[in-house]
PyMOL Python script that loads the backbone (N, CA, C, O; Angstrom):
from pymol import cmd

cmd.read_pdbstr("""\
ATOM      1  N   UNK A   1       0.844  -1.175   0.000  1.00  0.00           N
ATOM      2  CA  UNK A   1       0.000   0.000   0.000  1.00  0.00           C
ATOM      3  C   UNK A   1       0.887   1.235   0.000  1.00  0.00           C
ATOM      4  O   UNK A   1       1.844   1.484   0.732  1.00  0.00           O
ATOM      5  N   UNK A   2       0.308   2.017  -1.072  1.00  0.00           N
ATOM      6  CA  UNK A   2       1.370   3.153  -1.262  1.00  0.00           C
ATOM      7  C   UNK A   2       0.646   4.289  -0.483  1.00  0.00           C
ATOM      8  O   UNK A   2      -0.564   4.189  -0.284  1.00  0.00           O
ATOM      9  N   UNK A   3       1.339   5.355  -0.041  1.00  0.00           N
ATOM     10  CA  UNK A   3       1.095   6.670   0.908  1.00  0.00           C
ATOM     11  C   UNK A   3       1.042   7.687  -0.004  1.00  0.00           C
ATOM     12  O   UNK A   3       2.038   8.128  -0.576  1.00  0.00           O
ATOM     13  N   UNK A   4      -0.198   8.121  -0.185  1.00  0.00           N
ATOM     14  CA  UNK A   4      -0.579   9.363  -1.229  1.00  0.00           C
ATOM     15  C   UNK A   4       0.163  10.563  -1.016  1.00  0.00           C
ATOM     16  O   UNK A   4       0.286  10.965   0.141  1.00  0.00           O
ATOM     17  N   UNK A   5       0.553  11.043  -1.735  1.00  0.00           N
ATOM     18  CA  UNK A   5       1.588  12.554  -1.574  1.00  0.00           C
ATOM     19  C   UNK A   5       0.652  13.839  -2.002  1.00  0.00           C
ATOM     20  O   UNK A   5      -0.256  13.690  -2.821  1.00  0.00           O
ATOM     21  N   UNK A   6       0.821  14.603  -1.636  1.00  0.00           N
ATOM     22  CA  UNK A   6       0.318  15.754  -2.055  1.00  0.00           C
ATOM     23  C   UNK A   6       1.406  16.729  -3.071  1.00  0.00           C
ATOM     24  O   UNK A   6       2.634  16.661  -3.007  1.00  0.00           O
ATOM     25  N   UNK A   7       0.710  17.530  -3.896  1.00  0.00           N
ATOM     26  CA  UNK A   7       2.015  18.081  -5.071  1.00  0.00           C
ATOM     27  C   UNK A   7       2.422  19.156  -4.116  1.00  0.00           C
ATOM     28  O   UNK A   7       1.673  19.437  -3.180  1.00  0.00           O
ATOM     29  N   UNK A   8       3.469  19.726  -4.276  1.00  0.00           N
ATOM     30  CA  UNK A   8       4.020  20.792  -3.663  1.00  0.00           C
ATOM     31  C   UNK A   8       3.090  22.279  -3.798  1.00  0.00           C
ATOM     32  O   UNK A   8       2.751  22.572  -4.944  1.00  0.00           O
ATOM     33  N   UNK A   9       2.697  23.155  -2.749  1.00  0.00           N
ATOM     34  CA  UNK A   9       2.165  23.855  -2.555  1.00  0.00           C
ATOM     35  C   UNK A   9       3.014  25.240  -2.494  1.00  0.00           C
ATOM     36  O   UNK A   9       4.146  25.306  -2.016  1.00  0.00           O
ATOM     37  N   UNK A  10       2.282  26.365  -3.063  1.00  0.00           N
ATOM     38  CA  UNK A  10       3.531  27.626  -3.040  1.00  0.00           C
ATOM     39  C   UNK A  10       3.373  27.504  -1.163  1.00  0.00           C
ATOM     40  O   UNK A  10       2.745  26.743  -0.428  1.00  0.00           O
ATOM     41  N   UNK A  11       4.312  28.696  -0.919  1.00  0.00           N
ATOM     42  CA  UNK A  11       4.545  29.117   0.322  1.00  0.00           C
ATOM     43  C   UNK A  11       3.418  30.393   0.122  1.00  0.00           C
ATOM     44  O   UNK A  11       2.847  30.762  -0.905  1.00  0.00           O
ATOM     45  N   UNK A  12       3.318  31.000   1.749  1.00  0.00           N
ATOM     46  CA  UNK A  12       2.627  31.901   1.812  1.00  0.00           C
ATOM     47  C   UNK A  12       3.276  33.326   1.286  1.00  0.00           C
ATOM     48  O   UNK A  12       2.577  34.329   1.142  1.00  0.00           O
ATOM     49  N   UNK A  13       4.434  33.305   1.066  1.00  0.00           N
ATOM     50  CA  UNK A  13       4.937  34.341   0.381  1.00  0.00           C
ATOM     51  C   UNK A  13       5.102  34.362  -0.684  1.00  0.00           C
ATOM     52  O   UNK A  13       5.288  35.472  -1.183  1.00  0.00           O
ATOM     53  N   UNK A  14       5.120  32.990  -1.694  1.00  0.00           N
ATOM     54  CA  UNK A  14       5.174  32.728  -3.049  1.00  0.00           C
ATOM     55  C   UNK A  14       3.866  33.570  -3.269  1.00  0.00           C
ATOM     56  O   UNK A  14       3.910  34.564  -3.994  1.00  0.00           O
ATOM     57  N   UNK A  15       2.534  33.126  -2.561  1.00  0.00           N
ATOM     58  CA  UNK A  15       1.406  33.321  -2.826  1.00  0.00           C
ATOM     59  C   UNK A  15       1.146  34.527  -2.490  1.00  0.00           C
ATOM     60  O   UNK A  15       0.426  35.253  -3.176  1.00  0.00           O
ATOM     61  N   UNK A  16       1.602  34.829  -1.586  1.00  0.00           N
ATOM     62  CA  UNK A  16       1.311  36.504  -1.763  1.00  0.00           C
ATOM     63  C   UNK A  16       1.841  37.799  -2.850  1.00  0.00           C
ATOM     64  O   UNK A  16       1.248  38.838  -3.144  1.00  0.00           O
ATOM     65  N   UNK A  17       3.330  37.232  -3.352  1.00  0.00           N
ATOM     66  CA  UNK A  17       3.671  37.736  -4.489  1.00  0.00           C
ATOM     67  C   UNK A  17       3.145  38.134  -5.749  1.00  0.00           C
ATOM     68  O   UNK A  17       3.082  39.202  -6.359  1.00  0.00           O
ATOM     69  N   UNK A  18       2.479  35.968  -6.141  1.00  0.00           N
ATOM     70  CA  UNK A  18       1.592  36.398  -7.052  1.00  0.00           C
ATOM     71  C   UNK A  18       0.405  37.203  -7.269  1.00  0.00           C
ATOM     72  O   UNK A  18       0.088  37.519  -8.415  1.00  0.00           O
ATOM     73  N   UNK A  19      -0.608  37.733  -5.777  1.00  0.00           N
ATOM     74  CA  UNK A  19      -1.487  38.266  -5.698  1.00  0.00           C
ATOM     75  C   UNK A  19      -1.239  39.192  -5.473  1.00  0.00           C
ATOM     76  O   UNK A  19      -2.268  39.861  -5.570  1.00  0.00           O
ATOM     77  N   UNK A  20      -0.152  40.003  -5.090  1.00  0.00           N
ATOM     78  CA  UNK A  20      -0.107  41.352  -5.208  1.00  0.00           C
ATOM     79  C   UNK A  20       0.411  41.706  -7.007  1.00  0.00           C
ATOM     80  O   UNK A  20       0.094  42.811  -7.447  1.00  0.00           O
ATOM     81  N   UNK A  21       1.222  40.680  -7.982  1.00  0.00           N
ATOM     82  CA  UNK A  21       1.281  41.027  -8.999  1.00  0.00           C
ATOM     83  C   UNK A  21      -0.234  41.414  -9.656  1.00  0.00           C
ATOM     84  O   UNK A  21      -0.501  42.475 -10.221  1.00  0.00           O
ATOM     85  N   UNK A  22      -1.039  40.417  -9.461  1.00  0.00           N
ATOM     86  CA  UNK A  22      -2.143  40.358  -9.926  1.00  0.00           C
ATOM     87  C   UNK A  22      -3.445  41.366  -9.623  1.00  0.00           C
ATOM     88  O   UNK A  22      -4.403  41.467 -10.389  1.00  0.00           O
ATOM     89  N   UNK A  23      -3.272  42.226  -8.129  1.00  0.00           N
ATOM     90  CA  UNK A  23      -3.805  43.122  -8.086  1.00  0.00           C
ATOM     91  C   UNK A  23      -3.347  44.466  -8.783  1.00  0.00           C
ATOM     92  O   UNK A  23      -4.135  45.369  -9.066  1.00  0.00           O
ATOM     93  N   UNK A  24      -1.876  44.504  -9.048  1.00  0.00           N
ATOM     94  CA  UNK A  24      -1.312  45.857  -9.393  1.00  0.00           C
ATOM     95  C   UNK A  24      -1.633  45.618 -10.797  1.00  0.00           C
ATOM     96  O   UNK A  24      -2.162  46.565 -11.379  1.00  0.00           O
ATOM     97  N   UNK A  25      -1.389  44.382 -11.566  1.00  0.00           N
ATOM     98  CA  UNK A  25      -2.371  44.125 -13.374  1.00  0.00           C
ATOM     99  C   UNK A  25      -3.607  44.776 -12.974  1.00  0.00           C
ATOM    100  O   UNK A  25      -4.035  45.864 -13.359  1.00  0.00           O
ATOM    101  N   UNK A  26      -4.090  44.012 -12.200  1.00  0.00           N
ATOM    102  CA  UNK A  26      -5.805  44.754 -12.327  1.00  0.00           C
ATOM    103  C   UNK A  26      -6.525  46.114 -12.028  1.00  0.00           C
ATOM    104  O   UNK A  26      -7.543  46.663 -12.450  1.00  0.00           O
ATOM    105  N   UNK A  27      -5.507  46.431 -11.071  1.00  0.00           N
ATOM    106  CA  UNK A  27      -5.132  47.999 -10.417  1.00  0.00           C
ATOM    107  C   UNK A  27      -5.080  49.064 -12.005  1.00  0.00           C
ATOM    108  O   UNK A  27      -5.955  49.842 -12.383  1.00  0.00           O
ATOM    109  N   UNK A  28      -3.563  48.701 -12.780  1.00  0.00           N
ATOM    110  CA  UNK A  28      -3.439  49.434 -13.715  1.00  0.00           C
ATOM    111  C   UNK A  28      -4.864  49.662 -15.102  1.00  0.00           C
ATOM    112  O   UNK A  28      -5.325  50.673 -15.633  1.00  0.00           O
ATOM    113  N   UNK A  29      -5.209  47.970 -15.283  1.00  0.00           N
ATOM    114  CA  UNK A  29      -6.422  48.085 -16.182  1.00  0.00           C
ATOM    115  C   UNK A  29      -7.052  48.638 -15.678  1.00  0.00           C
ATOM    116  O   UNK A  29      -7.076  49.762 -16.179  1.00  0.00           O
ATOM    117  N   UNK A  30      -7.861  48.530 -14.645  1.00  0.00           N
ATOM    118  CA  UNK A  30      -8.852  49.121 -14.268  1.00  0.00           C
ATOM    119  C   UNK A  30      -8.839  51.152 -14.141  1.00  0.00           C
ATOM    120  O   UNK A  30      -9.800  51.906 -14.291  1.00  0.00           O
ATOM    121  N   UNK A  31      -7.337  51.522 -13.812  1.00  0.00           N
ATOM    122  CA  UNK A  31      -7.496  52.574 -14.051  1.00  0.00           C
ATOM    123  C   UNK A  31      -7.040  53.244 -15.145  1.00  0.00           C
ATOM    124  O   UNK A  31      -6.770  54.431 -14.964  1.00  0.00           O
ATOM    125  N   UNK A  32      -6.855  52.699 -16.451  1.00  0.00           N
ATOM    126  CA  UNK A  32      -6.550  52.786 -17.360  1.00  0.00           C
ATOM    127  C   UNK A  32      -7.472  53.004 -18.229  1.00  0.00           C
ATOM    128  O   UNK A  32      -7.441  53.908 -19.064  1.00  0.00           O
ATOM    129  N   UNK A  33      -8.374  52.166 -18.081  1.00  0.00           N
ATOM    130  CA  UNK A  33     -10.072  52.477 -18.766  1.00  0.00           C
ATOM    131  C   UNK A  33     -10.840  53.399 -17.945  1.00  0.00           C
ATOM    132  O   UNK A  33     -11.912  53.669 -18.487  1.00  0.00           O
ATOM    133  N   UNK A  34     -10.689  53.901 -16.972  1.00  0.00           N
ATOM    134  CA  UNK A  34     -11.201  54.837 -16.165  1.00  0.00           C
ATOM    135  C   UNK A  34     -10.778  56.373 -16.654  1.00  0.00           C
ATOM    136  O   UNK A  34     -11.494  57.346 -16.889  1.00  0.00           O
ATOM    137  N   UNK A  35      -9.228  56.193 -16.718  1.00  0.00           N
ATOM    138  CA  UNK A  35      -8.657  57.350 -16.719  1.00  0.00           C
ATOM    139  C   UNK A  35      -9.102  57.808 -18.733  1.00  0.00           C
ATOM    140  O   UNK A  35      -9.281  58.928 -19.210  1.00  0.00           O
ATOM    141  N   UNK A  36      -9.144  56.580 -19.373  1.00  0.00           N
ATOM    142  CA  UNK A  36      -9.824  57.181 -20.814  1.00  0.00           C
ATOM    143  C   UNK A  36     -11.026  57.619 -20.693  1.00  0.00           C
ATOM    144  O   UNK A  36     -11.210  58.725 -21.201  1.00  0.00           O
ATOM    145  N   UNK A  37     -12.129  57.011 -20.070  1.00  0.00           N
ATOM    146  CA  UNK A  37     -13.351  57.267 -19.713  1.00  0.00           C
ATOM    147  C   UNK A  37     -13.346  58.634 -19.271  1.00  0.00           C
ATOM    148  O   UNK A  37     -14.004  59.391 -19.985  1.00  0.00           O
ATOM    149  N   UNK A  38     -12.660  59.249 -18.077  1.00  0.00           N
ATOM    150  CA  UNK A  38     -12.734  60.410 -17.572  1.00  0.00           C
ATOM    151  C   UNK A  38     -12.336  61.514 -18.364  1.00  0.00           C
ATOM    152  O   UNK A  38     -12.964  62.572 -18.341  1.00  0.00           O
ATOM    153  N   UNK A  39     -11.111  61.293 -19.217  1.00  0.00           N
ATOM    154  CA  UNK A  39     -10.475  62.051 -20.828  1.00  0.00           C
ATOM    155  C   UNK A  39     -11.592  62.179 -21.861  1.00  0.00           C
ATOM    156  O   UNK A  39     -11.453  62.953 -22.808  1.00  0.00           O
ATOM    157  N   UNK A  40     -12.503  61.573 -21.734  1.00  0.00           N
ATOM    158  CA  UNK A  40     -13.932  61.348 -22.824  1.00  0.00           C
ATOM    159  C   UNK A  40     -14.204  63.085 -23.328  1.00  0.00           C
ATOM    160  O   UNK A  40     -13.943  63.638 -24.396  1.00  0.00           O
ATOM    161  N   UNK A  41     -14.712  63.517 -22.302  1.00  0.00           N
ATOM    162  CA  UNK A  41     -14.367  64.833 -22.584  1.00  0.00           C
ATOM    163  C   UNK A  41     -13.726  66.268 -22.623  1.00  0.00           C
ATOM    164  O   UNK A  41     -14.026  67.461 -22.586  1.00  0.00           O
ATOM    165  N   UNK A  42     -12.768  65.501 -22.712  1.00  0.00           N
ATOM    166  CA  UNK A  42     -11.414  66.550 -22.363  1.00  0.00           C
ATOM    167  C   UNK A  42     -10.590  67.115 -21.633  1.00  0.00           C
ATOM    168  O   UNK A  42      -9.406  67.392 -21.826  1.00  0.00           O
ATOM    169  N   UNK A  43     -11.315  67.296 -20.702  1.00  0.00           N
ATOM    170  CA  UNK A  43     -11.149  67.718 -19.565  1.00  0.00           C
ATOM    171  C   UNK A  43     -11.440  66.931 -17.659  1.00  0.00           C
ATOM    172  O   UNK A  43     -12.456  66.374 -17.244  1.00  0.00           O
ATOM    173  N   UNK A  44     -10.378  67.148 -17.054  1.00  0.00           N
ATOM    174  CA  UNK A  44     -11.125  66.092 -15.899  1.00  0.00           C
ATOM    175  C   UNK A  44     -11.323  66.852 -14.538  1.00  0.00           C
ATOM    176  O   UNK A  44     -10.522  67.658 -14.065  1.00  0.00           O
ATOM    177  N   UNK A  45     -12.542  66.459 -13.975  1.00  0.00           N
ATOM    178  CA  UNK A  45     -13.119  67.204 -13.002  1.00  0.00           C
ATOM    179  C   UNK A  45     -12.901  66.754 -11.923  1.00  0.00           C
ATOM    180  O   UNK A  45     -12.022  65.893 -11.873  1.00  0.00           O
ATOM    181  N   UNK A  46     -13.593  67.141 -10.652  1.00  0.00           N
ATOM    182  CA  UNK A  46     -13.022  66.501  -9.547  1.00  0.00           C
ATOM    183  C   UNK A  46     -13.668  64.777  -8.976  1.00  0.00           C
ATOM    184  O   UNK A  46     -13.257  63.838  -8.295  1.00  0.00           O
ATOM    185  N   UNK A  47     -15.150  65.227  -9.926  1.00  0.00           N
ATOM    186  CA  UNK A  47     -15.574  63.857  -9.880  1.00  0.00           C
ATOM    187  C   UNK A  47     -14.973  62.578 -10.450  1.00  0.00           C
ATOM    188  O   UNK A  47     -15.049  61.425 -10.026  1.00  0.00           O
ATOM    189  N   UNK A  48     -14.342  63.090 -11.545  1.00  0.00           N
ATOM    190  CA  UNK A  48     -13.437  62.109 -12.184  1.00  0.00           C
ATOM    191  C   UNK A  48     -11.993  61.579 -11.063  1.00  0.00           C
ATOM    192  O   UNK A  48     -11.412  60.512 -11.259  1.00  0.00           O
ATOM    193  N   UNK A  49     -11.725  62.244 -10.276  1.00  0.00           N
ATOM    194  CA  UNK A  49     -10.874  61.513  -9.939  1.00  0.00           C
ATOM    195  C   UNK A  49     -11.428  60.940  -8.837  1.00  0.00           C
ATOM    196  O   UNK A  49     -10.802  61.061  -7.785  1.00  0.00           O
ATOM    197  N   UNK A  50     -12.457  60.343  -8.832  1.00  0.00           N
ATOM    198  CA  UNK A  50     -13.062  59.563  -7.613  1.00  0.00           C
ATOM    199  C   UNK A  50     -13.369  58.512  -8.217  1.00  0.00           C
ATOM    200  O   UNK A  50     -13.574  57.439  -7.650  1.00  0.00           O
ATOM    201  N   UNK A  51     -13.448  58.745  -9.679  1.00  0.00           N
ATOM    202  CA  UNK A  51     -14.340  57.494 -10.490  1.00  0.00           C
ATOM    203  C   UNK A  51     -12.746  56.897 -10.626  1.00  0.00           C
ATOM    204  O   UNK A  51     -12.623  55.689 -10.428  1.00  0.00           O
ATOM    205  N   UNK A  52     -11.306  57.818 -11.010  1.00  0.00           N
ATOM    206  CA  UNK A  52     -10.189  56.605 -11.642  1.00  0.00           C
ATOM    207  C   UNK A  52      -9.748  56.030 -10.122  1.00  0.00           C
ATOM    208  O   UNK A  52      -9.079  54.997 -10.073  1.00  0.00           O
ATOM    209  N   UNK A  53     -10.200  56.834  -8.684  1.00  0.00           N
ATOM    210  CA  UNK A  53      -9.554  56.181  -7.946  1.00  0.00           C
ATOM    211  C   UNK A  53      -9.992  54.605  -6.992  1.00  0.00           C
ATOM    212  O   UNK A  53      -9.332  53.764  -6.381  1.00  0.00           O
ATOM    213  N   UNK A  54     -11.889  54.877  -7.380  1.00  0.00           N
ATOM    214  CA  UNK A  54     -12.719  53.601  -7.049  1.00  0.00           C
ATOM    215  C   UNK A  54     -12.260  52.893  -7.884  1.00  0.00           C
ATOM    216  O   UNK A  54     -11.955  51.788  -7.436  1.00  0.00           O
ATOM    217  N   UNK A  55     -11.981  53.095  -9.396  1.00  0.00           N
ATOM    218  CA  UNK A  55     -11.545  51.798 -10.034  1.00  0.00           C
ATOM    219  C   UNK A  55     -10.164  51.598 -10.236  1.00  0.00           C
ATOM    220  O   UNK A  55      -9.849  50.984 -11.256  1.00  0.00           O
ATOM    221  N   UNK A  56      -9.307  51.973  -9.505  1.00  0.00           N
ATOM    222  CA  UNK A  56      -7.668  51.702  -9.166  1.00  0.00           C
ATOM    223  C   UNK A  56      -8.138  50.551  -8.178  1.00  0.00           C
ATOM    224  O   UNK A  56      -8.013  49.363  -8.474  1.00  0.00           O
ATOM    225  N   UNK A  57      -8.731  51.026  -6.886  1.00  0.00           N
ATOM    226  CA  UNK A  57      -8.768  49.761  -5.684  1.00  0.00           C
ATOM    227  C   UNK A  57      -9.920  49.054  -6.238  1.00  0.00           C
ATOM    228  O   UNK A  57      -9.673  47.874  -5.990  1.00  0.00           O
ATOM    229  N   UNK A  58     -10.841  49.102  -6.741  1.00  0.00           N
ATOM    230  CA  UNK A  58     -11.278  47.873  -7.271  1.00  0.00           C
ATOM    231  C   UNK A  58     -10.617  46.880  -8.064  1.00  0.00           C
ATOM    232  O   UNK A  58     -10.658  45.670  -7.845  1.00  0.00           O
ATOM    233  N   UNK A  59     -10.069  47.391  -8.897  1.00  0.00           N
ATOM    234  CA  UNK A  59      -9.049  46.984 -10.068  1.00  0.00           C
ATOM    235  C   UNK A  59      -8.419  46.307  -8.913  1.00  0.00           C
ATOM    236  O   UNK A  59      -8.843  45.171  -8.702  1.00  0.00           O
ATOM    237  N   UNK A  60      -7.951  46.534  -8.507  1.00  0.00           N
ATOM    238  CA  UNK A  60      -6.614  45.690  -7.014  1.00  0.00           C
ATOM    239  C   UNK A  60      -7.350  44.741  -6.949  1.00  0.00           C
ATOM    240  O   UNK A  60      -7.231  43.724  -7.633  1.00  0.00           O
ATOM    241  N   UNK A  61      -8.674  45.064  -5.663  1.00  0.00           N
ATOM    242  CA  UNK A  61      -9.094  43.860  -4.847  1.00  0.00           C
ATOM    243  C   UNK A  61      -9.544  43.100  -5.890  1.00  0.00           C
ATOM    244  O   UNK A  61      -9.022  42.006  -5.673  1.00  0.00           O
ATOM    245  N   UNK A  62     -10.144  43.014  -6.816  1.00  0.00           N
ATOM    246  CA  UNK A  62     -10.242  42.080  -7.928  1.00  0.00           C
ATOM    247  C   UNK A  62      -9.128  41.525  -8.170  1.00  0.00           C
ATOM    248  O   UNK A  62      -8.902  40.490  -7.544  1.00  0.00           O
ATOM    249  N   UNK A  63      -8.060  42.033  -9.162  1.00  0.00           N
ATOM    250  CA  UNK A  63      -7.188  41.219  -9.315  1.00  0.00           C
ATOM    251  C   UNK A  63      -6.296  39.758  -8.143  1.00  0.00           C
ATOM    252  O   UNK A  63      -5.859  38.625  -8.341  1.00  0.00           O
ATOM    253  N   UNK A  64      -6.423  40.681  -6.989  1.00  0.00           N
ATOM    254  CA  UNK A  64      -5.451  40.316  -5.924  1.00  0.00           C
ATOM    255  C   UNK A  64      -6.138  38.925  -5.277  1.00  0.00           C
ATOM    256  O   UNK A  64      -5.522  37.929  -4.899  1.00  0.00           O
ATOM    257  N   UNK A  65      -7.743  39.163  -5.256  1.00  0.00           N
ATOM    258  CA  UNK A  65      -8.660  37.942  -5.070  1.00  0.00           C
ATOM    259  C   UNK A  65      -8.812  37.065  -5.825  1.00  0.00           C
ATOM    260  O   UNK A  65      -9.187  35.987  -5.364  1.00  0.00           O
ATOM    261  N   UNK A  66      -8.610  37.181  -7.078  1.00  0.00           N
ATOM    262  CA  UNK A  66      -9.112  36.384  -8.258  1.00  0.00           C
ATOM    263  C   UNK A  66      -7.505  35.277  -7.600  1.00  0.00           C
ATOM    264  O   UNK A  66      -7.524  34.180  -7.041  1.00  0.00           O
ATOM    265  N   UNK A  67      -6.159  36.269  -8.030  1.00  0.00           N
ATOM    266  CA  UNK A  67      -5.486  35.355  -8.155  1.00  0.00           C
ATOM    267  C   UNK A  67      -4.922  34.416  -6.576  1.00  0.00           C
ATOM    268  O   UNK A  67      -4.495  33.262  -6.554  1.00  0.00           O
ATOM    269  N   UNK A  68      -5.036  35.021  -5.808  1.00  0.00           N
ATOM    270  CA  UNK A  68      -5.204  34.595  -3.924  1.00  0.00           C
ATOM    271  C   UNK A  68      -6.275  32.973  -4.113  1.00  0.00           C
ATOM    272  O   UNK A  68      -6.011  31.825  -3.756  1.00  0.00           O
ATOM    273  N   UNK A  69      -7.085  33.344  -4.576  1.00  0.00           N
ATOM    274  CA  UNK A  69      -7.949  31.937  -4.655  1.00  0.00           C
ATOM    275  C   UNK A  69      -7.950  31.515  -5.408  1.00  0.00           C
ATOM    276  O   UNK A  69      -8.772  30.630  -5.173  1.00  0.00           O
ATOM    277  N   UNK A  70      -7.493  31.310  -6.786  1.00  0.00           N
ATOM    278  CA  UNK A  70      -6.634  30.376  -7.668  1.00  0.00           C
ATOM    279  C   UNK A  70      -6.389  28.748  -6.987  1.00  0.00           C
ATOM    280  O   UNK A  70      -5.607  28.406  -6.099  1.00  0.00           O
ATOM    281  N   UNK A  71      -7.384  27.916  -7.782  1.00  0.00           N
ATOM    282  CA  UNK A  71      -6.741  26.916  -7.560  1.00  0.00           C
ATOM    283  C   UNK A  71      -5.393  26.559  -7.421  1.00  0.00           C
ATOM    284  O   UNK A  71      -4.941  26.288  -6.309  1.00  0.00           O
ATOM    285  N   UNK A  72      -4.770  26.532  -8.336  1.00  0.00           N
ATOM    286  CA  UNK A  72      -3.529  26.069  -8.689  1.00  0.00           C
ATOM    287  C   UNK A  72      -2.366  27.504  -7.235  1.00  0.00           C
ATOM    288  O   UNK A  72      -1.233  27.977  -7.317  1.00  0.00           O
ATOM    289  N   UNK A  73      -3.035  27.592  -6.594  1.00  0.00           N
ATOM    290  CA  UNK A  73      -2.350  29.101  -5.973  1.00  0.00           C
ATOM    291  C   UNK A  73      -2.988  28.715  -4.676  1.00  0.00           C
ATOM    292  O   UNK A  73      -3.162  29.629  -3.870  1.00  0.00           O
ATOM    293  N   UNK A  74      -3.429  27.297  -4.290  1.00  0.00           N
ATOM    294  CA  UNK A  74      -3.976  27.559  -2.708  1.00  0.00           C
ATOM    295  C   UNK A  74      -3.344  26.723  -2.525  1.00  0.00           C
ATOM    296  O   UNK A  74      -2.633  26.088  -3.304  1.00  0.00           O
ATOM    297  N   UNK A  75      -3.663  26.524  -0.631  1.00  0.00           N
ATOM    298  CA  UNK A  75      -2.791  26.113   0.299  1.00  0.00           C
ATOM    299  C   UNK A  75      -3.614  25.052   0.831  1.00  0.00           C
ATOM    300  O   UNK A  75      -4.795  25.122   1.168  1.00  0.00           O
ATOM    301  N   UNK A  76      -2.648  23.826   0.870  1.00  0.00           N
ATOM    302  CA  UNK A  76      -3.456  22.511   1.962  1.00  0.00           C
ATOM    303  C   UNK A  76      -4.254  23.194   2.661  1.00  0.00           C
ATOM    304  O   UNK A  76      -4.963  22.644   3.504  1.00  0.00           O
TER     305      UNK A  76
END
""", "prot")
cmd.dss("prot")
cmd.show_as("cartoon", "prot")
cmd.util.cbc("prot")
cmd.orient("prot")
């Protein structure tokens, strides 16, 4: 009888690496289409920088969650 192995698992710092890469990707898209959106008409107001800065930290916590709970990216 053979003893089942488990595959090697990142570390908690491997894994945190990748999810902070993955929030600062999603960070930049997200305010990247914001910041064109707000350029739409030429000029940017003060409301606009509330709209590129909700979708900077959204952009994050999205990215940073998506890739944090990644199968292939979790922990026993």
């Amino acid at each position: 009888m053979s003893i089942p192995t488990t595959p090697d698992r990142p570390s908690f710092l491997a894994r945190s690496k990748k999810a902070i890469a993955g929030g600062v990707t999603g960070a930049v898209a997200a305010g990247s289409t914001a910041l064109t959106t707000a350029l739409g008409d030429g000029a940017l107001s003060g409301a606009d920088g509330w709209l590129i800065a909700g979708a900077v930290v959204g952009g994050f916590a999205v990215g940073f969650a998506g890739v944090w709970a990644a199968p292939a990216n979790a922990e026993g």
